[in-house]
VONUNU-465858 format. One record per atom (N, C-alpha, C, O, CB): residue number from 1; residue in three letters; x, y, z. Coordinates in Angstrom, 3 decimals, always signed. Glycine has a CB too. Layout:
# residues N
n NUM&res ALA&xx X&yy Y&zz Z
...
***
This chain:
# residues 67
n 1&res UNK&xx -13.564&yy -4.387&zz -83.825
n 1&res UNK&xx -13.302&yy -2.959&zz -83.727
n 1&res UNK&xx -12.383&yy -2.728&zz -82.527
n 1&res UNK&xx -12.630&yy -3.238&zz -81.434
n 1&res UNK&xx -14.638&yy -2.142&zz -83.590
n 2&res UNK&xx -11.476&yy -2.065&zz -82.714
n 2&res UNK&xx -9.884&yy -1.911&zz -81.319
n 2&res UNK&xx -11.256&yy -0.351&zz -80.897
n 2&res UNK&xx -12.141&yy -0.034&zz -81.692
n 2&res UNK&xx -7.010&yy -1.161&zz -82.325
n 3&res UNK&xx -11.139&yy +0.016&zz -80.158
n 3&res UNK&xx -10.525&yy +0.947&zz -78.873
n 3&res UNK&xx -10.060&yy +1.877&zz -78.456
n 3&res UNK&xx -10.061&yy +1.751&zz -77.232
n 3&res UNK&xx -9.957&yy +0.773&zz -78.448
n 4&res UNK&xx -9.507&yy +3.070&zz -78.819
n 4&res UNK&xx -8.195&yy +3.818&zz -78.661
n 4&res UNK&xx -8.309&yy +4.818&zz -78.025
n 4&res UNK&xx -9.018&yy +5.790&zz -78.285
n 4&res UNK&xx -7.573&yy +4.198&zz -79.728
n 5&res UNK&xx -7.476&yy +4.620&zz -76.962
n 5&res UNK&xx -7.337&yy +5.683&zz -75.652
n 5&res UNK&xx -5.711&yy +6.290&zz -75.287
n 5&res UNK&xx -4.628&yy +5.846&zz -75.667
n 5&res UNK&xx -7.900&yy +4.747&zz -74.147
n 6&res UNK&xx -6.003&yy +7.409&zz -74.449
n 6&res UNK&xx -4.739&yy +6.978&zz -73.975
n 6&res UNK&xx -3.964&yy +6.202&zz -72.921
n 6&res UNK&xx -2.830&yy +6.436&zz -72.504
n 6&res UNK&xx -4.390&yy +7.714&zz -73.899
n 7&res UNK&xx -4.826&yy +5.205&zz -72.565
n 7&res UNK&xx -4.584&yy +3.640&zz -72.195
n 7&res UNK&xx -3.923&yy +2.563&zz -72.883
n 7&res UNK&xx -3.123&yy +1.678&zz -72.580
n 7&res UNK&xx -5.664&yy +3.094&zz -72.064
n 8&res UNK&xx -4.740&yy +3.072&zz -74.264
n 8&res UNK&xx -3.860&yy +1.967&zz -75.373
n 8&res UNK&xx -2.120&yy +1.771&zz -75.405
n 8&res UNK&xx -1.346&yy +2.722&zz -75.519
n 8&res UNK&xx -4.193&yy +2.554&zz -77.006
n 9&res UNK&xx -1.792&yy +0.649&zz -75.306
n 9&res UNK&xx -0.263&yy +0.720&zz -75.370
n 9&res UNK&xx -0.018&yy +1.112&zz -76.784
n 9&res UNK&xx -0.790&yy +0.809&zz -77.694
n 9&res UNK&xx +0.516&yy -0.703&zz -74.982
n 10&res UNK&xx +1.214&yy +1.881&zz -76.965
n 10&res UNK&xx +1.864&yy +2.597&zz -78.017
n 10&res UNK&xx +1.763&yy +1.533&zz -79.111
n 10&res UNK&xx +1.224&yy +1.859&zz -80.169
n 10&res UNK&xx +3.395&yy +3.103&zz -77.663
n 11&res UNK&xx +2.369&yy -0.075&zz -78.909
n 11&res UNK&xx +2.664&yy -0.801&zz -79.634
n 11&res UNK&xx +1.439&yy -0.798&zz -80.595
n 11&res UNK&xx +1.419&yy -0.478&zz -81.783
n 11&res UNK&xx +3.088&yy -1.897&zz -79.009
n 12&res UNK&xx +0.080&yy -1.377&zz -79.532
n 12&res UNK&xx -1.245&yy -1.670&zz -81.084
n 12&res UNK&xx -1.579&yy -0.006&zz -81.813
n 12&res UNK&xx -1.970&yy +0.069&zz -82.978
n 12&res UNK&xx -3.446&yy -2.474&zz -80.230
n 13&res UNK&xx -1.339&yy +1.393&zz -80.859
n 13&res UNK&xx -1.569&yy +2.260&zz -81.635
n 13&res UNK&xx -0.851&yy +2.305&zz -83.046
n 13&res UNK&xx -1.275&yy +2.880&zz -84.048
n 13&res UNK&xx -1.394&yy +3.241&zz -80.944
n 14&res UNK&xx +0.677&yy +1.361&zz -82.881
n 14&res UNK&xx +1.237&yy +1.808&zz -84.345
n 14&res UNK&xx +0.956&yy +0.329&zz -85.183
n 14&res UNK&xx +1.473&yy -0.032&zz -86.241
n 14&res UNK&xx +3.186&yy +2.349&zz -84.313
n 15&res UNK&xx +0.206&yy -0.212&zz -84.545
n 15&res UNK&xx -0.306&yy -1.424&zz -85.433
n 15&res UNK&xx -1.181&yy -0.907&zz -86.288
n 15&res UNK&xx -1.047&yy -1.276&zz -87.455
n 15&res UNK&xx -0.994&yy -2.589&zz -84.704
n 16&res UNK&xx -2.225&yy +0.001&zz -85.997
n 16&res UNK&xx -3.178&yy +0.392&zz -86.908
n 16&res UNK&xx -2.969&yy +0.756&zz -87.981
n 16&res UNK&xx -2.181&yy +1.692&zz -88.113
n 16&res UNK&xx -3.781&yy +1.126&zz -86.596
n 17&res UNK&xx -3.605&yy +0.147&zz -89.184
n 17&res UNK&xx -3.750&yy +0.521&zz -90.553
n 17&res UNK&xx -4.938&yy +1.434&zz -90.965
n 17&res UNK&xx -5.785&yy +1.840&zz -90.169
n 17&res UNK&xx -3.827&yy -0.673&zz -91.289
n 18&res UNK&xx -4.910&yy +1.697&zz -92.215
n 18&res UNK&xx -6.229&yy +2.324&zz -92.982
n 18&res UNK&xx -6.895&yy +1.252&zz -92.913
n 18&res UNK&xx -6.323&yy +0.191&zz -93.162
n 18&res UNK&xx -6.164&yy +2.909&zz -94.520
n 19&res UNK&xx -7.889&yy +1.268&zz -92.657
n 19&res UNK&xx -8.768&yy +0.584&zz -93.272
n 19&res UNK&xx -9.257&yy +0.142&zz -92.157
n 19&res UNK&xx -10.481&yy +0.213&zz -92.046
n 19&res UNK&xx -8.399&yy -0.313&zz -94.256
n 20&res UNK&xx -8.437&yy -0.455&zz -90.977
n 20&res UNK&xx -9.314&yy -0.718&zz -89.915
n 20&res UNK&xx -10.052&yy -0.348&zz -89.330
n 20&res UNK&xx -9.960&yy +0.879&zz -89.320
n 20&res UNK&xx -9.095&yy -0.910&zz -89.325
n 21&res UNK&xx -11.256&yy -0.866&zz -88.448
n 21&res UNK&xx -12.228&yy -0.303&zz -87.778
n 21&res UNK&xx -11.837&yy +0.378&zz -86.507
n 21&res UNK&xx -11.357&yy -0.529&zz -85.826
n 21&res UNK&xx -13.143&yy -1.224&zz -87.569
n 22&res UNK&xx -11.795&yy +1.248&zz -85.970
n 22&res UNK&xx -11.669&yy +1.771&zz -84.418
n 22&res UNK&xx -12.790&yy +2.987&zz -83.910
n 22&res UNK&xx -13.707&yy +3.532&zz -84.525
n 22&res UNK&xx -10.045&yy +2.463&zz -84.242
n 23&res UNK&xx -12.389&yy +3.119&zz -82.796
n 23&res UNK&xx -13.785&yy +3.647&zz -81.913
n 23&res UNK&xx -12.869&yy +4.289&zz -80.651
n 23&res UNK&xx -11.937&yy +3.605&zz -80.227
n 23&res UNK&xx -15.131&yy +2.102&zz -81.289
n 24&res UNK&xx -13.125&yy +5.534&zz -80.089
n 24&res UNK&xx -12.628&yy +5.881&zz -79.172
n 24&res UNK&xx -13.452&yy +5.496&zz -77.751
n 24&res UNK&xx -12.885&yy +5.540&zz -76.659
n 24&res UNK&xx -12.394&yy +7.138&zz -79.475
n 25&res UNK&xx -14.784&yy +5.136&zz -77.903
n 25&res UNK&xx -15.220&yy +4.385&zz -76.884
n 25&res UNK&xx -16.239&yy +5.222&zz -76.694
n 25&res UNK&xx -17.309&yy +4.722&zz -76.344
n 25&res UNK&xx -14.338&yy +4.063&zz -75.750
n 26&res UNK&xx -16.152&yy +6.597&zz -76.869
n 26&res UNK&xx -16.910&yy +7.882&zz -76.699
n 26&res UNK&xx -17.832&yy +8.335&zz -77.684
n 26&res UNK&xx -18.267&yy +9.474&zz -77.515
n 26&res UNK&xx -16.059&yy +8.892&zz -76.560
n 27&res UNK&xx -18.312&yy +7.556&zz -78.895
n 27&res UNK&xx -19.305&yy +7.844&zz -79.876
n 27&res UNK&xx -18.551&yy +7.971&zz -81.304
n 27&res UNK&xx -19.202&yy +7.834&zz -82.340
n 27&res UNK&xx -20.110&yy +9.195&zz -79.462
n 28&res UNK&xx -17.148&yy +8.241&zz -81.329
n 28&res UNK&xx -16.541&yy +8.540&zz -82.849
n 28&res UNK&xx -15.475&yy +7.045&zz -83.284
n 28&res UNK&xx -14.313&yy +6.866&zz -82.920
n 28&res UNK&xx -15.373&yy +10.309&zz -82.762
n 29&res UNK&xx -16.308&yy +6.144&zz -84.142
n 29&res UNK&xx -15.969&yy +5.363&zz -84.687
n 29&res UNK&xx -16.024&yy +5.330&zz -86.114
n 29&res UNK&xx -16.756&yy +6.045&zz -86.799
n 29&res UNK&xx -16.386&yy +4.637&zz -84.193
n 30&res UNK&xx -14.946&yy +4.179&zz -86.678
n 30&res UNK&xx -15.185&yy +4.005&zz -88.247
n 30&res UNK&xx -14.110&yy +3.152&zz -88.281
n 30&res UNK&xx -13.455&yy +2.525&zz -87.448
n 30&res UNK&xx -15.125&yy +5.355&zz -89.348
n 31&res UNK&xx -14.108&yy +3.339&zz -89.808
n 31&res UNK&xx -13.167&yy +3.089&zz -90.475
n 31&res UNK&xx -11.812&yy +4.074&zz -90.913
n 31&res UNK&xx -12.000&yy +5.101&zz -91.565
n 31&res UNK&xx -13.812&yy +2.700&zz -91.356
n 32&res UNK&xx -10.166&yy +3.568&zz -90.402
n 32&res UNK&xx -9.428&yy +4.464&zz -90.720
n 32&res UNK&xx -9.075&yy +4.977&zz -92.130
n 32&res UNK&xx -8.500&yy +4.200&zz -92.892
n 32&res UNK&xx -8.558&yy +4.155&zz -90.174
n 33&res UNK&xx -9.366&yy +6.188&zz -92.521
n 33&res UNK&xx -9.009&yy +6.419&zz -93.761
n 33&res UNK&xx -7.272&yy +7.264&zz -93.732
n 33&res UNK&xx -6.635&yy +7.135&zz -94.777
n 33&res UNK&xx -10.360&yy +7.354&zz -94.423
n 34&res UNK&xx -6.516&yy +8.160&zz -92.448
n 34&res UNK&xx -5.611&yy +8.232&zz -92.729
n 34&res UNK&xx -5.156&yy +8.375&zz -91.461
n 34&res UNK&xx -6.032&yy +8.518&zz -90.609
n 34&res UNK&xx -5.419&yy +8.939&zz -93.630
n 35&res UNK&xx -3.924&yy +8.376&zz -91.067
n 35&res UNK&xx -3.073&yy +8.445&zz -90.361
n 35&res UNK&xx -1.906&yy +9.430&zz -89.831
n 35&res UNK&xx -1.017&yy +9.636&zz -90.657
n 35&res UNK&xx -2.836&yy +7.735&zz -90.689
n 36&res UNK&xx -1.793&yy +9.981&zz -88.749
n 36&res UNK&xx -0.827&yy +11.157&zz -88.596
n 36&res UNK&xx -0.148&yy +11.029&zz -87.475
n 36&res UNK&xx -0.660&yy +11.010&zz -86.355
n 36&res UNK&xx -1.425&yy +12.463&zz -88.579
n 37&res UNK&xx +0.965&yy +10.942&zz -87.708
n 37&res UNK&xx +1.782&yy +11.136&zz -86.044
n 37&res UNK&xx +2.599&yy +12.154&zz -86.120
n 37&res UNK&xx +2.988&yy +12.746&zz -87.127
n 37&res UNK&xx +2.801&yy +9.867&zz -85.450
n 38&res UNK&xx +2.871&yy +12.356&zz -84.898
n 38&res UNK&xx +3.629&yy +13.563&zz -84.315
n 38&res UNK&xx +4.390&yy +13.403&zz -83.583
n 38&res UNK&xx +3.835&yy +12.996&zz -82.562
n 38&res UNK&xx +3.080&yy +14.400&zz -83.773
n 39&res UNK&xx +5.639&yy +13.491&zz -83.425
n 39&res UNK&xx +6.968&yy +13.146&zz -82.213
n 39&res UNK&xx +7.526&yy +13.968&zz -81.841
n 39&res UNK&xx +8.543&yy +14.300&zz -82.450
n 39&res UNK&xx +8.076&yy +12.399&zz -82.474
n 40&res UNK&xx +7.201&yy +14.526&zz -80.916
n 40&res UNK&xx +7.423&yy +15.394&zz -79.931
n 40&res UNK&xx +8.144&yy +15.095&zz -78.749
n 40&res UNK&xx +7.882&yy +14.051&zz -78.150
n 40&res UNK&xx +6.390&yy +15.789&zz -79.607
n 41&res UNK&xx +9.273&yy +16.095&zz -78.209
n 41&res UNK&xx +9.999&yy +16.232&zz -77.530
n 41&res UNK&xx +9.491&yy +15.544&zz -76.105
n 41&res UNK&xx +10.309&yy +15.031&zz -75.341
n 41&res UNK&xx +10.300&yy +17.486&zz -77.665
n 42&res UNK&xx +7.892&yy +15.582&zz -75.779
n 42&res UNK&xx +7.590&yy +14.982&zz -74.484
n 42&res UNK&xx +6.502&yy +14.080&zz -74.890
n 42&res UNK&xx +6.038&yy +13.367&zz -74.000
n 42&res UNK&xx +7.184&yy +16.021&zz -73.307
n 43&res UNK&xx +5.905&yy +13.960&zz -76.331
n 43&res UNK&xx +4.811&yy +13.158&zz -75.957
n 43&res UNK&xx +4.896&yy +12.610&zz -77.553
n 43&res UNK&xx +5.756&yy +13.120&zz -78.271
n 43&res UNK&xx +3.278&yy +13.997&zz -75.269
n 44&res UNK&xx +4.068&yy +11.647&zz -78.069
n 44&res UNK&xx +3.635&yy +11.214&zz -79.048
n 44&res UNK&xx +2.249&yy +11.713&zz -79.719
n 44&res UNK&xx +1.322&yy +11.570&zz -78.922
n 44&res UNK&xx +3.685&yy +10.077&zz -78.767
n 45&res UNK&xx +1.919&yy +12.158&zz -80.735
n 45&res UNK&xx +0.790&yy +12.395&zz -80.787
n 45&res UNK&xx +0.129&yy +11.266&zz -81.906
n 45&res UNK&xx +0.967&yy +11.159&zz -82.802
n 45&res UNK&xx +0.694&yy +13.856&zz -81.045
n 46&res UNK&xx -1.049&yy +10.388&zz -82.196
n 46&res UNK&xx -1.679&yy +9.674&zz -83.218
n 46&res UNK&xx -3.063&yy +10.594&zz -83.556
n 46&res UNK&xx -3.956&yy +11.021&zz -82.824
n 46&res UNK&xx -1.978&yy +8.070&zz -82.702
n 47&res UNK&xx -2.862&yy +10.678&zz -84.743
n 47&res UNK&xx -4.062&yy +10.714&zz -85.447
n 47&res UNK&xx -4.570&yy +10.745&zz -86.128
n 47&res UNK&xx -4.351&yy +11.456&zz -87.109
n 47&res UNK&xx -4.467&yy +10.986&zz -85.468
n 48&res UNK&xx -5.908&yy +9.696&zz -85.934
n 48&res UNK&xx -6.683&yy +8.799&zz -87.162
n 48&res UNK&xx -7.973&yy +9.642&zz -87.670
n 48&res UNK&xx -8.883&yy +9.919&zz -86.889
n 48&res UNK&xx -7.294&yy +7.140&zz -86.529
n 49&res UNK&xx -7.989&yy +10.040&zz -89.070
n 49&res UNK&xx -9.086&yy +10.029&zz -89.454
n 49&res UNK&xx -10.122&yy +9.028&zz -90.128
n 49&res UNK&xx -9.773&yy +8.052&zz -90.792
n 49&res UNK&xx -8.930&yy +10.763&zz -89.940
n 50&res UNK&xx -11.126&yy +9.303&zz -89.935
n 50&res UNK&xx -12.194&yy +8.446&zz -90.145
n 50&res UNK&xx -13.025&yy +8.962&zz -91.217
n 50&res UNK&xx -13.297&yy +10.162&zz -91.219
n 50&res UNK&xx -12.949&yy +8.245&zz -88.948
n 51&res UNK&xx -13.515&yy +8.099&zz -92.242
n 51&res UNK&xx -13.605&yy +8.187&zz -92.848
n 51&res UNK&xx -14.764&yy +8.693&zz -93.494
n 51&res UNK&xx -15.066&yy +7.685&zz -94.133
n 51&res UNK&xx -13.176&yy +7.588&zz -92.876
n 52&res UNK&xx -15.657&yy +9.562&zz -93.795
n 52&res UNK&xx -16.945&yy +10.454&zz -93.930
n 52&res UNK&xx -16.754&yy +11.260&zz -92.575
n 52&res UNK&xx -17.741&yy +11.969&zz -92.377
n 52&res UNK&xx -18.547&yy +9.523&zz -94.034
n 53&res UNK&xx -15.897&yy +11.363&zz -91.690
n 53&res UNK&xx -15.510&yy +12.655&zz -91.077
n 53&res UNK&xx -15.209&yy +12.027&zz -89.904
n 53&res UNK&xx -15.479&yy +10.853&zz -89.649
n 53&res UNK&xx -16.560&yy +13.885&zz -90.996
n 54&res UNK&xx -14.610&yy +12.861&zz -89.133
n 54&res UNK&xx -14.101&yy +12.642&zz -87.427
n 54&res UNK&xx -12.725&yy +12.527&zz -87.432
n 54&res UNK&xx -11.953&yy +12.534&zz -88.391
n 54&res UNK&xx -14.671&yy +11.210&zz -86.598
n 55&res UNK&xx -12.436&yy +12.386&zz -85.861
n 55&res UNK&xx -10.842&yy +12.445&zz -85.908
n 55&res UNK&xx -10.912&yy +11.729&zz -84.712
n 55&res UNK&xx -11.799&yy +11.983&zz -83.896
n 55&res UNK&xx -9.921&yy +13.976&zz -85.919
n 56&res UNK&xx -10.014&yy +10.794&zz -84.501
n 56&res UNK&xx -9.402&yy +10.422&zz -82.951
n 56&res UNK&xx -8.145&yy +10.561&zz -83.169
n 56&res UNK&xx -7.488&yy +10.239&zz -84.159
n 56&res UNK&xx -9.655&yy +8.921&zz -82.275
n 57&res UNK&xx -7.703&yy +11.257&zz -81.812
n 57&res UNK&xx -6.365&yy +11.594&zz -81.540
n 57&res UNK&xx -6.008&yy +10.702&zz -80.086
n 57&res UNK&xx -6.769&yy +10.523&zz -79.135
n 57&res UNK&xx -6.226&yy +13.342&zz -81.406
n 58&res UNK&xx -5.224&yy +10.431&zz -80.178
n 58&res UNK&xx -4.066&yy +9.390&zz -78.453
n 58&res UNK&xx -2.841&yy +10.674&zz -78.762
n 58&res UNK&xx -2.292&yy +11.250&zz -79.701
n 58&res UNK&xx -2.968&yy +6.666&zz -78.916
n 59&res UNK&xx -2.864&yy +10.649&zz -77.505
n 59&res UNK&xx -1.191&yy +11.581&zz -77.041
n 59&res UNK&xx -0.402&yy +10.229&zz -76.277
n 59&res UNK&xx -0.988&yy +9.549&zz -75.435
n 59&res UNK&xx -1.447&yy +13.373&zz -75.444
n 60&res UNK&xx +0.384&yy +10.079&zz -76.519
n 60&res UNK&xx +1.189&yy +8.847&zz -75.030
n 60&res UNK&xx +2.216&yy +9.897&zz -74.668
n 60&res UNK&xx +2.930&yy +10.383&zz -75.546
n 60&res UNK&xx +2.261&yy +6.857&zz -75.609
n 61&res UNK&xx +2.317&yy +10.281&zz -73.336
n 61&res UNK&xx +3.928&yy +10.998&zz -72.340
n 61&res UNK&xx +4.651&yy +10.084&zz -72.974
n 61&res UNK&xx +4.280&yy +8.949&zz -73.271
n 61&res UNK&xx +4.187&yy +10.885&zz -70.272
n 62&res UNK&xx +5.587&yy +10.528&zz -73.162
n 62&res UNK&xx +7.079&yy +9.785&zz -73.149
n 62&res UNK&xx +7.913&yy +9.468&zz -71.756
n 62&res UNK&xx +8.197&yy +10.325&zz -70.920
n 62&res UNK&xx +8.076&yy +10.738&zz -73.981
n 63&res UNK&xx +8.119&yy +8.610&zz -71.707
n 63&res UNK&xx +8.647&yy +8.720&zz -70.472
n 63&res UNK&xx +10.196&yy +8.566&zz -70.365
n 63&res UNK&xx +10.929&yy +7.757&zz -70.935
n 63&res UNK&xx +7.991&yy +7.784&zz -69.681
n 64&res UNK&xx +10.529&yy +9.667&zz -69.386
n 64&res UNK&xx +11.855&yy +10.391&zz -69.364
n 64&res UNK&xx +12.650&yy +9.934&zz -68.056
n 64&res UNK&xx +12.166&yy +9.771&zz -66.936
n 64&res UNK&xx +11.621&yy +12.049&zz -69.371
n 65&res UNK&xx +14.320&yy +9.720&zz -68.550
n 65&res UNK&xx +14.795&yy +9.213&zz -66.988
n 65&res UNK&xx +15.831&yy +10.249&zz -66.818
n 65&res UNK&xx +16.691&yy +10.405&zz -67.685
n 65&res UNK&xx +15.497&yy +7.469&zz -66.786
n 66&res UNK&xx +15.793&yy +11.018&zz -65.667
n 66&res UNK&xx +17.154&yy +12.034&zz -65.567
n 66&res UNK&xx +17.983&yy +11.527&zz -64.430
n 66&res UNK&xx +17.641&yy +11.106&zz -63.325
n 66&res UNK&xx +16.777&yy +13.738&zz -65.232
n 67&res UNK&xx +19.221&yy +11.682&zz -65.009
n 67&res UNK&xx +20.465&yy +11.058&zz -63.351
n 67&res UNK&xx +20.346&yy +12.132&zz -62.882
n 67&res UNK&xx +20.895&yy +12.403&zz -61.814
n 67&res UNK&xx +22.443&yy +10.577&zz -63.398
***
């Protein structure tokens, strides 16, 4: 079972499939039944639903370089 925070590096968040097991660490685990992202101007948003109910969501900042 992965983990998912917003600690998690971006990379295994977009590894995740349906079907895999995950757990936010905080009591809402399962199995993924779907998947949603969001790309936003400052941040990323993931989020997994689980499957007979729940949701985990990860935001990651984007990180921005200005001259």
């Amino acid at each position: 079972m992965k983990i998912l925070n917003d600690s998690t590096p971006t990379s295994e968040l977009t590894a995740i499939k349906v079907g895999d097991q995950i757990s936010n660490g905080l009591g809402t685990f399962g199995e993924v039944a779907e998947i949603k992202f969001d790309n936003e101007p400052t941040y990323w948003q993931f989020t997994f639903a689980i499957t007979g109910g729940g949701l985990i969501e990860v935001v990651k900042t984007k990180n921005s370089c200005s001259l």
